[in-house]
PDB file of N, CA, C and O in Angstrom:
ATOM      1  N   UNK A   1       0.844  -1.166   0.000  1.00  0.00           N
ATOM      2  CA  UNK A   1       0.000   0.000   0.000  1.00  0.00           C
ATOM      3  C   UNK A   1       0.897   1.238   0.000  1.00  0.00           C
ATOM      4  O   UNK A   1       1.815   1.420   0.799  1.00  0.00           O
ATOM      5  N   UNK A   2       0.436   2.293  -1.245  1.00  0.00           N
ATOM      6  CA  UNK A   2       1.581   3.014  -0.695  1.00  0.00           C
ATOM      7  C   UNK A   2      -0.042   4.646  -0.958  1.00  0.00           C
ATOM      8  O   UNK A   2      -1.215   4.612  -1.331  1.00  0.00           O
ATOM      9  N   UNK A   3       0.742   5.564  -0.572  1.00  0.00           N
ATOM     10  CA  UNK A   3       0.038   6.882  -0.624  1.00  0.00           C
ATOM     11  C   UNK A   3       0.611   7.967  -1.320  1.00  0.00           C
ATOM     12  O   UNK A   3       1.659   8.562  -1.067  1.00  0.00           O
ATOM     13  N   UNK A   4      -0.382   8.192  -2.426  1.00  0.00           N
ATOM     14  CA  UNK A   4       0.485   9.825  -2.868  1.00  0.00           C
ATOM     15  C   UNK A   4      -0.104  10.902  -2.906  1.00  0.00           C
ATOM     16  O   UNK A   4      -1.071  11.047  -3.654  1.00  0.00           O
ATOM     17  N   UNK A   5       0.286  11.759  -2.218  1.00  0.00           N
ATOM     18  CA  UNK A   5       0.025  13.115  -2.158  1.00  0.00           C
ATOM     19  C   UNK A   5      -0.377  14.021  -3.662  1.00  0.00           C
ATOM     20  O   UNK A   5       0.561  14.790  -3.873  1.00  0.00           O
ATOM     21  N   UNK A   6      -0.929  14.093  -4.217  1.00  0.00           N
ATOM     22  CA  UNK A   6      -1.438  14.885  -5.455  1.00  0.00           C
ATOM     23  C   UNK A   6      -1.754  16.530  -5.234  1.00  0.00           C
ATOM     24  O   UNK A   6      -1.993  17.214  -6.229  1.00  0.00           O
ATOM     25  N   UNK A   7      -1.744  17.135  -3.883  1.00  0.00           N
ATOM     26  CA  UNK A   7      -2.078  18.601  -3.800  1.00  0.00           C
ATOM     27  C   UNK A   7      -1.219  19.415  -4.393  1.00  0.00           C
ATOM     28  O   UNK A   7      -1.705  20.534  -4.557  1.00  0.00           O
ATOM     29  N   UNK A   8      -0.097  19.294  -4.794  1.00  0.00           N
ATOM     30  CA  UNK A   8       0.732  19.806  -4.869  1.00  0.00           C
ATOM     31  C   UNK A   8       0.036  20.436  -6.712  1.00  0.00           C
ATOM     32  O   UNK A   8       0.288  21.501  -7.276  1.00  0.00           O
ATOM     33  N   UNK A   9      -0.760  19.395  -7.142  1.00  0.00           N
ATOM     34  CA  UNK A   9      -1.009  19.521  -8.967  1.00  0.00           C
ATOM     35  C   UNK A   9      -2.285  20.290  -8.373  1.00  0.00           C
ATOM     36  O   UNK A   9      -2.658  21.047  -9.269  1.00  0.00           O
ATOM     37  N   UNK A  10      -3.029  20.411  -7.370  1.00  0.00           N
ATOM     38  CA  UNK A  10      -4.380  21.422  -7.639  1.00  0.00           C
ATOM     39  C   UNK A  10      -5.556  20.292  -8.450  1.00  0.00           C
ATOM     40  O   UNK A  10      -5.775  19.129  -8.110  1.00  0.00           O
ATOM     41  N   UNK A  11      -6.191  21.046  -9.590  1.00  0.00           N
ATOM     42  CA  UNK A  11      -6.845  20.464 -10.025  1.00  0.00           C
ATOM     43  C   UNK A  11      -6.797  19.881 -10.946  1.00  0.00           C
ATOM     44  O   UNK A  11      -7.790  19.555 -11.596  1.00  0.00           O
ATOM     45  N   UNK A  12      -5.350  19.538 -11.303  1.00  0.00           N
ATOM     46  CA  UNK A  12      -4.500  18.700 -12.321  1.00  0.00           C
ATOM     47  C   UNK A  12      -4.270  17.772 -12.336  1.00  0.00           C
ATOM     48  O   UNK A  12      -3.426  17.393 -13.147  1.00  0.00           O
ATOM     49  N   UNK A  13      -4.755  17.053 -11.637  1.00  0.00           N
ATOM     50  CA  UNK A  13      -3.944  15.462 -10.613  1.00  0.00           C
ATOM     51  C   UNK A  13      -4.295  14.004 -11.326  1.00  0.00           C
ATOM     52  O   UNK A  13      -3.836  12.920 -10.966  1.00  0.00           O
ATOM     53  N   UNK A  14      -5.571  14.322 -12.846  1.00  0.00           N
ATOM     54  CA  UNK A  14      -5.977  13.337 -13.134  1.00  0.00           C
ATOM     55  C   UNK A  14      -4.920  12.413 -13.910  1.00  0.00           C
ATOM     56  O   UNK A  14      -4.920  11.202 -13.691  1.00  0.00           O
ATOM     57  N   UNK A  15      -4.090  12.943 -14.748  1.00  0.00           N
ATOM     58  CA  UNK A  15      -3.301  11.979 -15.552  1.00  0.00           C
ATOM     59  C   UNK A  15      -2.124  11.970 -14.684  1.00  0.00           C
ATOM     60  O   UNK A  15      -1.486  11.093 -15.266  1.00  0.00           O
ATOM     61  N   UNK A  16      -1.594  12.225 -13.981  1.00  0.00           N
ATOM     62  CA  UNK A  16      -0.423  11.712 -12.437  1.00  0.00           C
ATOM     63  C   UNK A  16      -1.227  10.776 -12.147  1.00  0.00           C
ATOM     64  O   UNK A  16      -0.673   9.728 -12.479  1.00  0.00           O
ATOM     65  N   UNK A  17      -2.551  10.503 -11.571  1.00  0.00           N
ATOM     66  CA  UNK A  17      -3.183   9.641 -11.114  1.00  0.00           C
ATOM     67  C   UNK A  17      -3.351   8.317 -11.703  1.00  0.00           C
ATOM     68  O   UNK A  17      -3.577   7.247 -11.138  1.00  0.00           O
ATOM     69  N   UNK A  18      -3.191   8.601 -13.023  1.00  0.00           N
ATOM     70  CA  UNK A  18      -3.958   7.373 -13.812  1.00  0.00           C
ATOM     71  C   UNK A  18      -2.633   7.048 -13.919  1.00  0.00           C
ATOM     72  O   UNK A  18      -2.420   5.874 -13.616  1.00  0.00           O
ATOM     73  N   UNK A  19      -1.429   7.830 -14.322  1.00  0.00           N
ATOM     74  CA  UNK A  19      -0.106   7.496 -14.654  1.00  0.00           C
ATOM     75  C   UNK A  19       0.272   6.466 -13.298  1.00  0.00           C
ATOM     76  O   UNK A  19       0.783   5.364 -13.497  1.00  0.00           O
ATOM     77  N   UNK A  20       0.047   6.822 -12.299  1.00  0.00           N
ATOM     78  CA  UNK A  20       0.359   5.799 -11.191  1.00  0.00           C
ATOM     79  C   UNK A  20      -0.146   4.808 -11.055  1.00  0.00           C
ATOM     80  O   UNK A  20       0.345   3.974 -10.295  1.00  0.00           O
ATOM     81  N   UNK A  21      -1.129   4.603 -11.649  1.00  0.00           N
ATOM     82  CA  UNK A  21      -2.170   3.244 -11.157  1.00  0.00           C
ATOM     83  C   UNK A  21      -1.729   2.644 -12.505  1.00  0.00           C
ATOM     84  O   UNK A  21      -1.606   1.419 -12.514  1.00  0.00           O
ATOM     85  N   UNK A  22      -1.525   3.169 -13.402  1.00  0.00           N
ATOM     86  CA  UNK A  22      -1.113   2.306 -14.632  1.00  0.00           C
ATOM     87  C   UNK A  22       0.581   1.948 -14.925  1.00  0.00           C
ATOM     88  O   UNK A  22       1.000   1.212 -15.819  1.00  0.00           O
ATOM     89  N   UNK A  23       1.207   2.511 -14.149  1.00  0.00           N
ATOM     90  CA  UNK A  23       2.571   2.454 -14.553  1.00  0.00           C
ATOM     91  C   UNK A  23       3.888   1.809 -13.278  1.00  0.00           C
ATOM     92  O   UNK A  23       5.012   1.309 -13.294  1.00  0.00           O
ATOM     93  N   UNK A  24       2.754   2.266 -12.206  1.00  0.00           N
ATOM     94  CA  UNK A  24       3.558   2.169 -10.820  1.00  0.00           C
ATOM     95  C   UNK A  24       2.816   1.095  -9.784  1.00  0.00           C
ATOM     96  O   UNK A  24       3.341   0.131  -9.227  1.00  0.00           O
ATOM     97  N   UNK A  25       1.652   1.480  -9.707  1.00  0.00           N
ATOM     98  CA  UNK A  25       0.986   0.281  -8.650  1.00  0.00           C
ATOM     99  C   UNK A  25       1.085  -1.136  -9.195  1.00  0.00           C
ATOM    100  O   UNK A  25       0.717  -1.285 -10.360  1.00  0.00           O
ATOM    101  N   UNK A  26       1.373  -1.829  -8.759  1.00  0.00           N
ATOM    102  CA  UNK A  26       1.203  -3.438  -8.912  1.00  0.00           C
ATOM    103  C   UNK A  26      -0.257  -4.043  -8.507  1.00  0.00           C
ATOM    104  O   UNK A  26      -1.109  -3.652  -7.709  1.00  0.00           O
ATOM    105  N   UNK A  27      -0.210  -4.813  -9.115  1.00  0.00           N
ATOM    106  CA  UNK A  27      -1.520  -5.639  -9.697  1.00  0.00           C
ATOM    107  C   UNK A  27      -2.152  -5.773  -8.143  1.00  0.00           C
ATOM    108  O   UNK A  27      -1.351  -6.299  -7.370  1.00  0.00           O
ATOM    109  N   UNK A  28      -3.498  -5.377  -7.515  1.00  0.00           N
ATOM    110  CA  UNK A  28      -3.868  -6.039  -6.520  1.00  0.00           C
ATOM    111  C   UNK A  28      -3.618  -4.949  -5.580  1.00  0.00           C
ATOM    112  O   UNK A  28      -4.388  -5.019  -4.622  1.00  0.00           O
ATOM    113  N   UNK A  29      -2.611  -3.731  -5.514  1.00  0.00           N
ATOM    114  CA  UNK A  29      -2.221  -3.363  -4.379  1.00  0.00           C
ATOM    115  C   UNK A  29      -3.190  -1.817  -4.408  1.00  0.00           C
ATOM    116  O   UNK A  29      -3.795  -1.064  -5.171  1.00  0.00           O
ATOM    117  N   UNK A  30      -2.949  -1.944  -3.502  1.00  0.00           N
ATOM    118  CA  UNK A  30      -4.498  -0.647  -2.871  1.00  0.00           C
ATOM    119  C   UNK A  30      -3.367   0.695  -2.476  1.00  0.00           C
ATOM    120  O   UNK A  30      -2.305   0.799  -1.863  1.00  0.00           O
ATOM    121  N   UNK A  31      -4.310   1.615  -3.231  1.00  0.00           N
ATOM    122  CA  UNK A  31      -2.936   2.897  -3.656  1.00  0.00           C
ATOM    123  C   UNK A  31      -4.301   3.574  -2.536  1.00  0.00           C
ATOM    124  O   UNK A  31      -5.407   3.094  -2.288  1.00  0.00           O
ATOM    125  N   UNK A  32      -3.560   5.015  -1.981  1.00  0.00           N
ATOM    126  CA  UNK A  32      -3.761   6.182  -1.618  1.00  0.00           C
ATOM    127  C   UNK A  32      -3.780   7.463  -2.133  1.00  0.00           C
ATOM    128  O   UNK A  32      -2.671   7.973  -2.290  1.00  0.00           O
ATOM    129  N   UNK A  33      -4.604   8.020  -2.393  1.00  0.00           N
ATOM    130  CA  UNK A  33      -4.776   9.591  -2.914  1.00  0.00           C
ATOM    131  C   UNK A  33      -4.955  10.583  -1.992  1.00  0.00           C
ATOM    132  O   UNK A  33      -5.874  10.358  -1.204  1.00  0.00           O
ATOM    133  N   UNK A  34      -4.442  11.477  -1.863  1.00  0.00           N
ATOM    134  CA  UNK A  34      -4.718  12.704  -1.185  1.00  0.00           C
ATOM    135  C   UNK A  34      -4.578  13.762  -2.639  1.00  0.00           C
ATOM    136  O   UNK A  34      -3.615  13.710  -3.405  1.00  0.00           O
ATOM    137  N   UNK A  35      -5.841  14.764  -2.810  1.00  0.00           N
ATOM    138  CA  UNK A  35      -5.909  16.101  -3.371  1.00  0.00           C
ATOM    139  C   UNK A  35      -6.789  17.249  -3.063  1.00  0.00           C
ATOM    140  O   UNK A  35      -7.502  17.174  -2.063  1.00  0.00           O
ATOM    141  N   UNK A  36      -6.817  18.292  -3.804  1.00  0.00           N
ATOM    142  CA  UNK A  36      -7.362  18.918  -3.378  1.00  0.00           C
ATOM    143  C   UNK A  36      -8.930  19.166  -3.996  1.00  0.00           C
ATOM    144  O   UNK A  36      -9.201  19.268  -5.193  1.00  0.00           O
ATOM    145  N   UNK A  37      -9.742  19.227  -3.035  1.00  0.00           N
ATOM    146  CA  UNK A  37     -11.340  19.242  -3.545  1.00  0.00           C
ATOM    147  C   UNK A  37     -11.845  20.329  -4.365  1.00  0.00           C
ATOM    148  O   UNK A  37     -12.640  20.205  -5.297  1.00  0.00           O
ATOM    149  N   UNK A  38     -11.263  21.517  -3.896  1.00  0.00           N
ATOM    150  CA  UNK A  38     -11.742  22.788  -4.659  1.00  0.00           C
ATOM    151  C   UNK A  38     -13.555  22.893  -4.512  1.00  0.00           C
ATOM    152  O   UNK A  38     -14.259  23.257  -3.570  1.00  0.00           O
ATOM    153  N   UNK A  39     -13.948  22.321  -6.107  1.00  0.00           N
ATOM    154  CA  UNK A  39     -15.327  22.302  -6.240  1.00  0.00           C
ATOM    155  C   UNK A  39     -16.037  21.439  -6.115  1.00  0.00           C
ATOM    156  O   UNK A  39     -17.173  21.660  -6.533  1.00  0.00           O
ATOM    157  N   UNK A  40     -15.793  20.155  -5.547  1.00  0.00           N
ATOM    158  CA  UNK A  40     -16.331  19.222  -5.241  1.00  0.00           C
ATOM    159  C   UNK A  40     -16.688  18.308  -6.293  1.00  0.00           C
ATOM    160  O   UNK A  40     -17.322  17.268  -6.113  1.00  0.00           O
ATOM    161  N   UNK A  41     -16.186  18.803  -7.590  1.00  0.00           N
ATOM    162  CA  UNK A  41     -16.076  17.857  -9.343  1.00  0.00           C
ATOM    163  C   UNK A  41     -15.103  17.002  -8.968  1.00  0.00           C
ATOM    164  O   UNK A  41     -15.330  15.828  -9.261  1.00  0.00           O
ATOM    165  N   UNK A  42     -14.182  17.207  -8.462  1.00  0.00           N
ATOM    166  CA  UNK A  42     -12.557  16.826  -8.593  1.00  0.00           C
ATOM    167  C   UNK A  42     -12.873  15.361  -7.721  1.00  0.00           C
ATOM    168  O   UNK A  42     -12.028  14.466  -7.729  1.00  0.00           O
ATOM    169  N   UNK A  43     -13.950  15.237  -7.102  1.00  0.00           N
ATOM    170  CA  UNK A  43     -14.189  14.021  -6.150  1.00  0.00           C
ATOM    171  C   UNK A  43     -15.099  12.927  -7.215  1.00  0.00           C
ATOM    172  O   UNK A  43     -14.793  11.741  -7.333  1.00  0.00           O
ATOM    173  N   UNK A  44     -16.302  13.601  -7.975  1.00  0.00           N
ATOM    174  CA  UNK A  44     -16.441  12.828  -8.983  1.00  0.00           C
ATOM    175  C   UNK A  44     -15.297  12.260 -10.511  1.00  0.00           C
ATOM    176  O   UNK A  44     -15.138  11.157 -11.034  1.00  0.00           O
ATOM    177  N   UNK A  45     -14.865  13.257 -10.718  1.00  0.00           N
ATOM    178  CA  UNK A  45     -14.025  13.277 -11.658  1.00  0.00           C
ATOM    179  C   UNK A  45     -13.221  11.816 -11.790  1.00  0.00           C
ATOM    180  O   UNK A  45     -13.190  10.915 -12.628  1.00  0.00           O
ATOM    181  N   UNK A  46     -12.445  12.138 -10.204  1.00  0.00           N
ATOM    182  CA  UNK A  46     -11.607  11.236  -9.620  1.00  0.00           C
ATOM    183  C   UNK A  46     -12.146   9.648  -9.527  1.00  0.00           C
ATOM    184  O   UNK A  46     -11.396   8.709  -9.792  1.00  0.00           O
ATOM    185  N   UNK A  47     -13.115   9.526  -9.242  1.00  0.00           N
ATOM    186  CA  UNK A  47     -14.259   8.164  -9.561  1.00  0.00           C
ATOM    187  C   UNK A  47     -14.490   8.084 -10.512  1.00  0.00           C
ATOM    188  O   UNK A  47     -14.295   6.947 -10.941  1.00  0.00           O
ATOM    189  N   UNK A  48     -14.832   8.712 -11.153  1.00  0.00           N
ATOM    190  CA  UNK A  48     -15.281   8.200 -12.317  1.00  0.00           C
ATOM    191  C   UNK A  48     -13.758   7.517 -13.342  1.00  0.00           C
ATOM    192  O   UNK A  48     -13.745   6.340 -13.705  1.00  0.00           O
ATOM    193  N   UNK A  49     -12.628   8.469 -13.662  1.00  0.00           N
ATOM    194  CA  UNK A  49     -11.824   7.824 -14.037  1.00  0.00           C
ATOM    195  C   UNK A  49     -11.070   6.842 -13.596  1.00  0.00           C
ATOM    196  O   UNK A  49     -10.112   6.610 -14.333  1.00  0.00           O
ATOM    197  N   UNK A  50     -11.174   6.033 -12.454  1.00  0.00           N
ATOM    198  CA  UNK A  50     -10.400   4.724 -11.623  1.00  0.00           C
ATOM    199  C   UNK A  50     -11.601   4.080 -12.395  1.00  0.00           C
ATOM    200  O   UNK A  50     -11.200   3.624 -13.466  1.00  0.00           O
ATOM    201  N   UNK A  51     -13.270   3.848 -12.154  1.00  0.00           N
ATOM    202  CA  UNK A  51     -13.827   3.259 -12.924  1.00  0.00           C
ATOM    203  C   UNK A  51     -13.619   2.728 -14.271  1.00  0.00           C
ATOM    204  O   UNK A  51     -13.492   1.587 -14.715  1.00  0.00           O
ATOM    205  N   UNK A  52     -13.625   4.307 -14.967  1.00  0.00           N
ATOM    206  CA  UNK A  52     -13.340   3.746 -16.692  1.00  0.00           C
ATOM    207  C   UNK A  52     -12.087   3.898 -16.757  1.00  0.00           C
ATOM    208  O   UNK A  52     -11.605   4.739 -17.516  1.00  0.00           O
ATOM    209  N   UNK A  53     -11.188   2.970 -15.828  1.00  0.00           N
ATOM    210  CA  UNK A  53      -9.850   2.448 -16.415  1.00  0.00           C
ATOM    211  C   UNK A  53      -9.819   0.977 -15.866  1.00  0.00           C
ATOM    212  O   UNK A  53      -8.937   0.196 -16.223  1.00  0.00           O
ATOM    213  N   UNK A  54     -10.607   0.697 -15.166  1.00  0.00           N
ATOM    214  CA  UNK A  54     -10.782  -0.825 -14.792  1.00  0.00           C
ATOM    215  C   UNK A  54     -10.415  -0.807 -13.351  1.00  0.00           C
ATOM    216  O   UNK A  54     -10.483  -2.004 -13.072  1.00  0.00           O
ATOM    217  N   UNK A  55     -10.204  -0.427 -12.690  1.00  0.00           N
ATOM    218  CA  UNK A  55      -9.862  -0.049 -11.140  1.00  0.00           C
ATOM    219  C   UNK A  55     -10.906   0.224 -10.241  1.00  0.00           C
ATOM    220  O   UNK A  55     -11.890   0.926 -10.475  1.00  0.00           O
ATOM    221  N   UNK A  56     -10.595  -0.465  -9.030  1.00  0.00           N
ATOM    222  CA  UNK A  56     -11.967  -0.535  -8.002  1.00  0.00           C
ATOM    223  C   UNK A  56     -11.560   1.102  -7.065  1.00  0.00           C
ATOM    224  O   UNK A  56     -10.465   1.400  -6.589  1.00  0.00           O
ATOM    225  N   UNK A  57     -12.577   1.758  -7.042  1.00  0.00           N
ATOM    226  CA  UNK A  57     -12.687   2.650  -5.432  1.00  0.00           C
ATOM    227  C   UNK A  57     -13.137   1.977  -4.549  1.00  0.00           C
ATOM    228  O   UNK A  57     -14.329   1.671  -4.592  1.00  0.00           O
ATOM    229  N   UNK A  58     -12.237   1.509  -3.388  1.00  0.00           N
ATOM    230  CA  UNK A  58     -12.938   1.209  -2.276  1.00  0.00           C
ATOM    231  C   UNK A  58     -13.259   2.036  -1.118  1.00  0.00           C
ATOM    232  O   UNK A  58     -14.065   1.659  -0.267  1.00  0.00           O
ATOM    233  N   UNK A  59     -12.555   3.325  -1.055  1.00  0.00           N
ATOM    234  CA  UNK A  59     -12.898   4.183  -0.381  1.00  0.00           C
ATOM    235  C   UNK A  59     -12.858   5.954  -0.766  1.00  0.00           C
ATOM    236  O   UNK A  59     -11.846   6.426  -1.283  1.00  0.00           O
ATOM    237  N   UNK A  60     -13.801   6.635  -0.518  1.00  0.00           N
ATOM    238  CA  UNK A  60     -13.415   8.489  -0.875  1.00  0.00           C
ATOM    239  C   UNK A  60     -13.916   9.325   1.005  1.00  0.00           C
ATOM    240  O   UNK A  60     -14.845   8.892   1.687  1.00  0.00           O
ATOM    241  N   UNK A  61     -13.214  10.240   1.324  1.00  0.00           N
ATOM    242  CA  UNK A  61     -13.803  10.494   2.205  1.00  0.00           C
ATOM    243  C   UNK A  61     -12.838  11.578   2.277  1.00  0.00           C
ATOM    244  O   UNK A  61     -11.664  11.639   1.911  1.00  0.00           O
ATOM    245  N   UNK A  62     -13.697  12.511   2.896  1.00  0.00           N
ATOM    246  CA  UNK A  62     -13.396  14.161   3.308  1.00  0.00           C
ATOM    247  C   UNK A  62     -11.347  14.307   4.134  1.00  0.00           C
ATOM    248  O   UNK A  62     -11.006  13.432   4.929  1.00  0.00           O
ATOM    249  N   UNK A  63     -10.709  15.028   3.898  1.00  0.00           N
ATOM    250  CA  UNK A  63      -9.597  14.580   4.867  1.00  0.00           C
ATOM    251  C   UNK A  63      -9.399  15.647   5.532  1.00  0.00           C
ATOM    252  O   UNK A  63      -8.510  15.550   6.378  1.00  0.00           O
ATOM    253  N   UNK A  64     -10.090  16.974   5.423  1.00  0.00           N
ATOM    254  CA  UNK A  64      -9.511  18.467   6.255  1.00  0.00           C
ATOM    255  C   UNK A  64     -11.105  18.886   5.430  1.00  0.00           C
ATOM    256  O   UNK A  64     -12.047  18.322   4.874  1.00  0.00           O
ATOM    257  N   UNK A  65     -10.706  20.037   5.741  1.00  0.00           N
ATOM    258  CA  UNK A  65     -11.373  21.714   5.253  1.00  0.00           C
ATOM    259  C   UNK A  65     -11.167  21.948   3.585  1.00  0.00           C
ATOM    260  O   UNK A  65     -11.888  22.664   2.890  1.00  0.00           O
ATOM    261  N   UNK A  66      -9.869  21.073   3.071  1.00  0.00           N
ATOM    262  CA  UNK A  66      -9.441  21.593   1.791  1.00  0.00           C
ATOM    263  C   UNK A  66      -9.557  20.496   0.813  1.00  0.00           C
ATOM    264  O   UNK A  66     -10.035  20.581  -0.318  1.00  0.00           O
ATOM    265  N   UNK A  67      -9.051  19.431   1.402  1.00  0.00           N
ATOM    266  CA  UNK A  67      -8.657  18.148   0.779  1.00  0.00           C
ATOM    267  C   UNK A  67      -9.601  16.519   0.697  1.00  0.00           C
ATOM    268  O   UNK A  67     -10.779  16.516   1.052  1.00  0.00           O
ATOM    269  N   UNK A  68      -9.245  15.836   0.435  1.00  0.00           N
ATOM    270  CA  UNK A  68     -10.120  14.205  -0.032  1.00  0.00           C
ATOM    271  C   UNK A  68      -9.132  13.104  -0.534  1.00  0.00           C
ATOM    272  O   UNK A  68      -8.206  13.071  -1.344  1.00  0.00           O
ATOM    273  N   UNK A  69      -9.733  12.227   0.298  1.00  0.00           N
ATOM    274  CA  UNK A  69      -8.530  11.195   0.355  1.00  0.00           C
ATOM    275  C   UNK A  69      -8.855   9.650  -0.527  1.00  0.00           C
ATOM    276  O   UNK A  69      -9.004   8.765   0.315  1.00  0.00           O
ATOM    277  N   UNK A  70      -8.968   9.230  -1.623  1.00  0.00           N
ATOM    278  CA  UNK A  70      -9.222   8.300  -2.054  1.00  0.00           C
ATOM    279  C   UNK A  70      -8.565   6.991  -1.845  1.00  0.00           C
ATOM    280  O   UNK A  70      -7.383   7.011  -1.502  1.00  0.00           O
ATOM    281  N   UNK A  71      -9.175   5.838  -2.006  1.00  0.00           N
ATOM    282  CA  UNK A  71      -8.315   4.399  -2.256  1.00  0.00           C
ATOM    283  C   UNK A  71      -8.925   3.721  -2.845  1.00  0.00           C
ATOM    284  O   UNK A  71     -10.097   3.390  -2.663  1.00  0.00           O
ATOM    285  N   UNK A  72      -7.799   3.247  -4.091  1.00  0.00           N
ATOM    286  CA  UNK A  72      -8.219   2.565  -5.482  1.00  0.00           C
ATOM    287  C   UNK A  72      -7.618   1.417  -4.967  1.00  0.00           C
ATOM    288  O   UNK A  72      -6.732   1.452  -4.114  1.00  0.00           O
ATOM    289  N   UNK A  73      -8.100   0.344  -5.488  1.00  0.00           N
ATOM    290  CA  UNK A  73      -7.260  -1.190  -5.670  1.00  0.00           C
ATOM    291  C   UNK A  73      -7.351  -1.091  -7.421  1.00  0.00           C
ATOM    292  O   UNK A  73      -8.257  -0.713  -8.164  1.00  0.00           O
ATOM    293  N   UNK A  74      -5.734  -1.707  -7.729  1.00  0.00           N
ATOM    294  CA  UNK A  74      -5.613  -1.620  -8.949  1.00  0.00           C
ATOM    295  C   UNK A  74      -6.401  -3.430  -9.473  1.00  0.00           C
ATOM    296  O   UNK A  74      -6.469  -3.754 -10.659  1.00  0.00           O
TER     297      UNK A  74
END
């Protein structure tokens, strides 16, 4: 299991994201997201593309005032 921090991209974080789950996570292993919510799209957004790439969400949930913390199993 590992965790990556994405705030740093804002509301940019989708292809870092997919780039990790497709290039870096290993088969089976349950990744961590932290980014930033902004408008509250960036939480659908974020689901919806782990979906249409074949990847499970098993968890999304609030992490502060600013941020949202996802976990995909690849």
């Amino acid at each position: 299991m590992r965790r990556y921090d994405l705030r740093h991209l804002h509301e940019n974080f989708d292809d870092r994201m997919l780039e990790i789950m497709d290039k870096e996570a290993e088969i089976a292993e349950i990744v961590i997201f932290l980014f930033e919510i902004g408008d509250f799209s960036a939480i659908q957004r974020s689901a919806d593309l782990m979906k249409n790439n074949g990847y499970t969400m098993i968890n999304s949930l609030k992490f502060n005032e600013a941020d949202w913390t996802i976990v995909v199993k690849k």
